[in-house]
C-alpha positions as CSV (number, residue, x, y, z in Angstrom):
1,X,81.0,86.2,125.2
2,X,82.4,89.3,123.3
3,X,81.5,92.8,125.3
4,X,82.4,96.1,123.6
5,X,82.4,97.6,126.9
6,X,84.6,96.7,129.8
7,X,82.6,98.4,132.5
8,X,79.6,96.4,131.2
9,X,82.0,93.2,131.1
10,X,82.7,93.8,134.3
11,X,79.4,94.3,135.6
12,X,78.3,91.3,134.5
13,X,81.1,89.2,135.7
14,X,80.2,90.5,138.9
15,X,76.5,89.8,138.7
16,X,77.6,86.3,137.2
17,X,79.0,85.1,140.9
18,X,75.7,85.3,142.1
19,X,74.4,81.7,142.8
20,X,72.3,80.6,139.8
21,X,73.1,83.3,137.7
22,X,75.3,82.3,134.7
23,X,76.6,85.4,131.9
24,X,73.8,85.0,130.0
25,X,71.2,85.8,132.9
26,X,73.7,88.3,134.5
27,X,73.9,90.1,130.8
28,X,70.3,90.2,130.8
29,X,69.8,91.6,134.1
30,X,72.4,94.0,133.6
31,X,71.3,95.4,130.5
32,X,67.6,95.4,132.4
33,X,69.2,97.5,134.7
34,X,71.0,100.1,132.0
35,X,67.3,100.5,130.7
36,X,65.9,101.5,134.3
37,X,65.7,105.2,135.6
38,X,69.1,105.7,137.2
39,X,67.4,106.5,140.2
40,X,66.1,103.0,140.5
41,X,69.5,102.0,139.8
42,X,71.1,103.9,142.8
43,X,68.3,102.8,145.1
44,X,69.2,98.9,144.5
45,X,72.8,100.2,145.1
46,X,72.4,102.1,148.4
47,X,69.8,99.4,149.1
48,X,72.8,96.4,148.7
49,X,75.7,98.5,150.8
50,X,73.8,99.2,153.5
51,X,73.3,95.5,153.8
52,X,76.5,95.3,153.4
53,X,77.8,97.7,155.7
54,X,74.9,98.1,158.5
55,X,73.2,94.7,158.6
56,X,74.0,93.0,161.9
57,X,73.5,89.7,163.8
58,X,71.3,89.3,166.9
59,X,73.9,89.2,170.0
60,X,71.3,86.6,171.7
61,X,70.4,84.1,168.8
62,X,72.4,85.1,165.3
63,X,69.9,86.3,163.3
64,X,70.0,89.1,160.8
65,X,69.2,92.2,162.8
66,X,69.0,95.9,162.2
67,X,70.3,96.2,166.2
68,X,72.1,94.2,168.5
69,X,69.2,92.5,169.3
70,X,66.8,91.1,166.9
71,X,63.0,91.9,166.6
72,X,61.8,88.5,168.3
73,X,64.5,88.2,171.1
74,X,63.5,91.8,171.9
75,X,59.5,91.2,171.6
76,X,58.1,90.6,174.8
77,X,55.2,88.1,173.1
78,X,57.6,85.4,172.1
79,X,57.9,82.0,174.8
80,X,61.8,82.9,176.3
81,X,61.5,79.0,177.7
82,X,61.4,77.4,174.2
83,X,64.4,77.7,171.7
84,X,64.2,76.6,168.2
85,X,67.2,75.3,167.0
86,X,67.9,76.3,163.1
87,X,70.7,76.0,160.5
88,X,70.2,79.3,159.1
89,X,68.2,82.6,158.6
90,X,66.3,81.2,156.3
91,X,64.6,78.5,158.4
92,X,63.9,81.4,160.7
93,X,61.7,83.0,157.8
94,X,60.4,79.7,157.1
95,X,59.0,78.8,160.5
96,X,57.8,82.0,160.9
97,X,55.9,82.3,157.8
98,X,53.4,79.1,159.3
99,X,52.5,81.2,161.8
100,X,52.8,78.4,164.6
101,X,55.5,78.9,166.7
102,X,55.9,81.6,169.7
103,X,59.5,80.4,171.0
104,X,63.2,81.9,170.3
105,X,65.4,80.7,167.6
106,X,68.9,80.4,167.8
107,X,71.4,79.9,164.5
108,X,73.8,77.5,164.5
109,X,75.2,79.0,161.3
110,X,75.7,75.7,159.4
111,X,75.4,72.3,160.2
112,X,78.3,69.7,161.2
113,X,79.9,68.5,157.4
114,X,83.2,67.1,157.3
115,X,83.2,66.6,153.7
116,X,82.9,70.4,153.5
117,X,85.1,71.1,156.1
118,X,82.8,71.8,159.0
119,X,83.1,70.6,162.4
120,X,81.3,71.5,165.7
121,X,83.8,75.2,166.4
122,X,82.6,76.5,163.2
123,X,78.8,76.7,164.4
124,X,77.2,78.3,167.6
125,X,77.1,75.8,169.9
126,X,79.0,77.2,172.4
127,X,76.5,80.2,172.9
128,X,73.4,77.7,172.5
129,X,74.6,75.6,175.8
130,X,75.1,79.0,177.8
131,X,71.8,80.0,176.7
132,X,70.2,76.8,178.5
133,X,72.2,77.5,181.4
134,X,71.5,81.1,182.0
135,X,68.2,81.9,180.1
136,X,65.8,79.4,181.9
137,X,65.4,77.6,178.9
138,X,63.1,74.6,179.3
139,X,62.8,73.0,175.7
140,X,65.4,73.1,172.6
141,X,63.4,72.2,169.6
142,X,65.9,70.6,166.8
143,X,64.4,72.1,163.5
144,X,67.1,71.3,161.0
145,X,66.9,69.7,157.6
146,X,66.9,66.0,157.5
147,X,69.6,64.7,155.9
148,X,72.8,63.4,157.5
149,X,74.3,66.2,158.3
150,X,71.1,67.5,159.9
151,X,70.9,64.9,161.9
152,X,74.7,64.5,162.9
153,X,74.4,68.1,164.3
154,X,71.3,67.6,166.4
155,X,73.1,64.5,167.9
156,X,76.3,66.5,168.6
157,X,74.1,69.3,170.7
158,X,71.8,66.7,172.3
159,X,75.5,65.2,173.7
160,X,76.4,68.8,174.4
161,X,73.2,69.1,176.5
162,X,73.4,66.1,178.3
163,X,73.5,66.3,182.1
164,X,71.2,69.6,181.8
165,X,67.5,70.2,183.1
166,X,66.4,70.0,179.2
167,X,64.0,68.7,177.5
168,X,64.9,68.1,173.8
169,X,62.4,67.9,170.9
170,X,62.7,67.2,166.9
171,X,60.2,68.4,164.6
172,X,58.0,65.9,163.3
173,X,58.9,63.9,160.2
174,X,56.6,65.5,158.0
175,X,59.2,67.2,156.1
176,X,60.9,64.2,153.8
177,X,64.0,62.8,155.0
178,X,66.5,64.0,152.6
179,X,64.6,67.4,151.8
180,X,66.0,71.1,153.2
181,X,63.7,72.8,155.7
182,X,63.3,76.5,153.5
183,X,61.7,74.8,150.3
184,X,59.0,72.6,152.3
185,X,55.5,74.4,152.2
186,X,54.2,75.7,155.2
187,X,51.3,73.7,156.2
188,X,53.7,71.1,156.5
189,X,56.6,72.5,158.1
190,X,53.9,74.4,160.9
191,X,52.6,70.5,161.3
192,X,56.0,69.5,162.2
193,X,56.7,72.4,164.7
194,X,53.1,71.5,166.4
195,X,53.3,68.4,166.4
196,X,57.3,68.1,167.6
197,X,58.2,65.0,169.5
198,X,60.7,64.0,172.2
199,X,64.2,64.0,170.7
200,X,65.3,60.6,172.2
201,X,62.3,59.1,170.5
202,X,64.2,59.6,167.0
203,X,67.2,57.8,168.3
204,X,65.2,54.9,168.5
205,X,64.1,54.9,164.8
């Protein structure tokens, strides 16, 4: 792709590393961009570093968070005895977007993958088990995505767990084994928080 302009080659290079954006749709969006009020322009700017620059993560469960503490771990309408176990922000939006669920969340960050080098340090584990310990948690919900991995990781907390006054659910198999949690629908996903069942139960199967 020939440009006659290296700050619009650049531009679009940079758009290009976007996931799912090759130079063709990253030349396109730029040049949608060049044709916008550069007001609009400077908004998306401002709008991306302070994201980049200002976002945090919740101290308590590692969600995205304007302040140290995230809107549902401050709220004081959310169940503090149930935790929700997800991968990643994401899933947060998803479950919340049934409308079903009333507990805390808490992000692992990832899921267990040694073919994409990560292991049990590289997620937070470590803050989920002092969680249970100190926060009077009475139920960890296991809401990740069920594939392999997704399933290696609950496993590997469920051990982590083991010995504690816990009791340990999986969301029901509504969502297709094999399928990530964020593109299910959410009549579906809500079913599975709802209808949840005991976490040894799936060892069985």
């Amino acid at each position: 792709m020939n440009f006659s302009s290296k700050i619009l080659e650049e531009a679009v290079n940079q758009v290009s590393q976007l996931p799912g954006i090759g130079k063709r749709t990253a030349l396109r969006l730029v040049l949608h961009l060049m044709r916008q009020p550069e007001q609009n322009t400077d908004l998306l700017s401002d709008a991306l570093l302070k994201m980049r620059h200002d976002l945090q993560f919740c101290k308590k469960c590692h969600n995205v968070s304007d302040t140290d503490l995230c809107e549902i771990c401050a709220s004081n309408s959310r169940d503090e005895t149930i935790v929700c176990v997800v991968e990643d922000i994401r899933d947060v939006m998803a479950i919340e977007n049934t409308s079903q669920y009333r507990g805390l969340y808490h992000v692992l960050g990832g899921k267990i993958s040694p073919m994409d080098g990560v292991g049990p340090q590289d997620l937070k584990v470590g803050s989920l088990v002092r969680r249970v310990k100190e926060d009077g948690v009475k139920e960890i919900i296991f809401a990740l995505s069920p594939t392999i991995e997704g399933d290696t990781t609950n496993f590997y907390i469920f051990k982590q767990l083991d010995g504690l006054q816990i009791n340990t659910s999986t969301i029901a198999r509504g969502i297709a084994v094999g399928d990530e949690l964020e593109f299910a629908d959410e009549v579906t996903l809500g079913r599975s928080i709802l209808h949840r069942v005991p976490y040894e139960n799936s060892l069985k199967n």
